[in-house]
Steps between C-alpha positions, in 0.01 A plus 500: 500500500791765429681304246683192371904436496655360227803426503682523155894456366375745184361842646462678181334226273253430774405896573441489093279190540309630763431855373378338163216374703444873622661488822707817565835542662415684891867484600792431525725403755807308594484326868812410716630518856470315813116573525443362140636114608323550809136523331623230227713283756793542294849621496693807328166558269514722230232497269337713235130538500202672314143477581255473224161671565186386270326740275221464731692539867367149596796377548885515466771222380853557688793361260816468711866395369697379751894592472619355821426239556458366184152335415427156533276309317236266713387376165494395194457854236222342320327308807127368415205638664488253739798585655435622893548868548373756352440455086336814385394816513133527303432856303159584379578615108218697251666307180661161614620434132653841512692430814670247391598620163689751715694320743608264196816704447556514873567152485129353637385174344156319628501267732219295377240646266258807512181326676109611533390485800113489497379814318629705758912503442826398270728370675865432480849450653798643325881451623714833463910591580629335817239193475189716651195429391182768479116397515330701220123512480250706337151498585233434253249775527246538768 
């Protein structure tokens, strides 16, 4: 997998949430032109985007902001997790409890509540700007 799109209405709060989970900014960019709505199957796109890399290079989170056309929502912001589509994106985390002391100011709140999962992970769900909502776990030793 090369990454995953989201698409957001508030580019600069949700770069800050990411990178406070370690993911660095890779670029930069903004996309428009005739062969832009051709990939997306949309007209007179203009869009800003920057891809997120993570500290480890396993993986990359694109966060676009569409200009034209505006965004839509197919959703309700704070849809549960059993809404069909895609819900999450799971991190592994070293300090789970540190995590989410640290996305607190960037506006994430927990889903549910920090869960054990065996004596092998913590779990939880936490909801951040523009209704997305991040898998955290940490693994419990070896």
């Amino acid at each position: 997998m090369d990454n995953v799109l989201i698409n957001v209405e508030d580019l600069e709060a949700a770069i800050a949430f990411f990178a406070e989970l370690g993911l660095e900014v890779e670029g930069r960019a903004q996309v428009e032109g005739d062969w832009a709505g051709r990939v997306v199957g949309l007209e007179n796109v203009r869009a800003d985007i920057v891809m997120m890399r993570a500290p480890d290079g396993s993986g990359r989170v694109e966060l676009s902001k569409f200009h034209t056309p505006s965004a839509i929502a197919a959703e309700p912001r704070n849809a549960p997790s059993n809404t069909l589509g895609i819900r999450r994106i799971m991190f592994a985390v070293d300090d789970l409890d540190d995590v989410i002391a640290r996305l607190r100011p960037h506006g994430a709140e927990l889903v549910g509540e920090v869960a054990r999962y065996e004596d092998v992970h913590r779990l939880c769900f936490v909801r951040g700007p523009e209704g997305i909502i991040l898998g955290l776990s940490e693994h419990l030793g070896s």
